[in-house]
C-alpha positions in Angstrom: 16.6 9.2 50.1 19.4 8.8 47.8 18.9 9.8 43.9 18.9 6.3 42.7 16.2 5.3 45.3 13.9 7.8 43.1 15.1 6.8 40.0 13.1 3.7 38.4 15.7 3.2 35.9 18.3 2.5 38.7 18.0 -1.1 39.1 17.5 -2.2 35.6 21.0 -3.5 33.8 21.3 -0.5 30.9 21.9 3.1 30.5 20.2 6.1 29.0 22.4 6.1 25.8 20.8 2.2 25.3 17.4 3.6 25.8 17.9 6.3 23.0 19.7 4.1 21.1 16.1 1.9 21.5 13.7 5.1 21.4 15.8 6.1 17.7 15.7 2.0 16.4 11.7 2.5 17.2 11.0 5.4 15.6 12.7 3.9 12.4 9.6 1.1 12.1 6.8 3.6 12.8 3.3 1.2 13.9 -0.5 2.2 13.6 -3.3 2.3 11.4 -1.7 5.1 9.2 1.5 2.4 8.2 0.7 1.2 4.8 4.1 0.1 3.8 5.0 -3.2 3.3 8.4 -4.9 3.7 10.3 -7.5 1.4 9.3 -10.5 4.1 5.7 -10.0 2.4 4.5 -8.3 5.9 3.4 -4.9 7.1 6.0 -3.1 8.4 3.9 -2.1 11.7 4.4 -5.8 12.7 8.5 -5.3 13.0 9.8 -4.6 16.1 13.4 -4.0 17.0 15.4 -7.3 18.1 17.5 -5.9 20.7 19.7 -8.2 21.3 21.5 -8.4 17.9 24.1 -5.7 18.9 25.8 -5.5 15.8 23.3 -4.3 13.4 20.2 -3.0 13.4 17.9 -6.3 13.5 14.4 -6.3 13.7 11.9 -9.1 14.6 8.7 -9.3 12.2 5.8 -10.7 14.6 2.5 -12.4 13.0 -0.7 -13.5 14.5 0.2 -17.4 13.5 3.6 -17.2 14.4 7.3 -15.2 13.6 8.6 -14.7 9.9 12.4 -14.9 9.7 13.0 -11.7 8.5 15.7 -9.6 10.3 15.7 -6.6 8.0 13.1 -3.7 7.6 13.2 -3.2 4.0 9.8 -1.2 3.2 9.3 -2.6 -0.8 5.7 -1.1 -1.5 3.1 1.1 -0.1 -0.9 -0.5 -0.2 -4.1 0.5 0.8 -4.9 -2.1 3.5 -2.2 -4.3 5.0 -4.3 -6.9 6.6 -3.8 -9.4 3.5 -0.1 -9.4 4.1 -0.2 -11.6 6.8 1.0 -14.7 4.5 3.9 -17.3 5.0 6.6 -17.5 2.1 6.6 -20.9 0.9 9.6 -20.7 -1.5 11.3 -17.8 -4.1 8.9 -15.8 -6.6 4.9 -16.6 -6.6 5.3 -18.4 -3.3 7.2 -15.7 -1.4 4.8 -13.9 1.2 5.1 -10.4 -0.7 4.1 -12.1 -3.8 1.1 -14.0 -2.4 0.1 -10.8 -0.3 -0.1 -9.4 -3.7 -2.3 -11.6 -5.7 -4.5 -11.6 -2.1 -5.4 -7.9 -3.2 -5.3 -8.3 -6.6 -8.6 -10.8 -6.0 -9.9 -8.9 -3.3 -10.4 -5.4 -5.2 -9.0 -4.4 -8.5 -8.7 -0.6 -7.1 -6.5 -1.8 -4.2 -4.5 -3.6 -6.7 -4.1 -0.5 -9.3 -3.4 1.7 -6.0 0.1 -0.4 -5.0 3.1 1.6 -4.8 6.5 0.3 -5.2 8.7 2.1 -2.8 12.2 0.3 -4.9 13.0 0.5 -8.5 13.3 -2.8 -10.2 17.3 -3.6 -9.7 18.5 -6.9 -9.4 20.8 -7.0 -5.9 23.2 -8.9 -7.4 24.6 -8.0 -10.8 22.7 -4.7 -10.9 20.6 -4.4 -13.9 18.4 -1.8 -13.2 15.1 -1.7 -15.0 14.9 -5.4 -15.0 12.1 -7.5 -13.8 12.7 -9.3 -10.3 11.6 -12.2 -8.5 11.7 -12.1 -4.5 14.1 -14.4 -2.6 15.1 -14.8 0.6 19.1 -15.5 1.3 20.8 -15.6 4.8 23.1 -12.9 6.0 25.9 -15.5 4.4 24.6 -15.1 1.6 22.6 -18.8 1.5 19.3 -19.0 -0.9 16.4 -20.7 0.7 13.7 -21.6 -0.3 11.3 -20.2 2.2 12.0 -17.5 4.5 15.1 -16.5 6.0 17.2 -13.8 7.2 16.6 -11.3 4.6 14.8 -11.1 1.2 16.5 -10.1 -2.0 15.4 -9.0 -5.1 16.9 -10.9 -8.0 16.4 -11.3 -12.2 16.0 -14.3 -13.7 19.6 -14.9 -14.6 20.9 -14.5 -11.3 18.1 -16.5 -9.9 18.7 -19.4 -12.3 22.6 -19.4 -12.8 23.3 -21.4 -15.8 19.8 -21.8 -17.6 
């Protein structure tokens, strides 16, 4: 018997540098009951999963029992007590962003969950800067397109960069 007869990987289409490559992507988007962060998308972080196919970048794929949210980027944003509130669709930029509405979920479920919120990110807006500023979430494609509800990625944005011109 030859030594790819015993080997299970033999017949598959990748190598082993593709299955560290996958092993290392994993470990990056730990899953469990101990994962208490949350990403930008509004969603636990346990609930991403590394796209594979997306060779280019590091792309992830951010699964939810009533469906997929766009996001493509792991972007851990705050640390909570309980992550099964953040399970919400964004519906637009700010208050109707998933994060957001995740959020207010706890904030009416228990005011100790609430106070206990982390934020993992200082309040900078990604696009002119200003750190120490208050933000609003929105999500924007890789391109660099604003949407109103979700998309590839969410950004973090102040008010003047949010509303150009007002």
């Amino acid at each position: 018997m030859s030594e790819k007869e015993n080997d299970p990987m033999a017949m598959l289409n990748f190598d082993e540098s593709e299955f560290q490559r996958s092993e290392t992507l994993h470990a990056d988007a730990p899953r469990g009951p101990s994962e208490k962060r949350i990403c930008a998308c509004g969603h636990s972080v346990g609930r991403h999963k590394v796209n594979q196919f997306i060779k280019e970048r590091t792309a992830y794929i951010c699964n939810l029992p009533n469906g997929t949210c766009p996001c493509k980027e792991l972007r851990p944003t705050i640390k909570v007590r309980d992550t099964r509130l953040f399970v919400r669709k964004t519906l637009g930029p700010g208050v109707a962003h998933a994060l957001i509405r995740g959020i207010q979920a706890v904030k009416e479920k228990s005011d100790e969950d609430y106070k206990a919120i982390e934020w993992l990110m200082s309040p900078t807006c990604e696009k002119c800067g200003r750190e120490e500023i208050k933000v609003s979430p929105v999500n924007m494609s890789f391109q660099g397109t604003f949407t109103e509800a979700g998309n590839d990625v969410t950004v973090f944005l102040c008010d003047d960069c949010r509303y150009p011109g007002t």
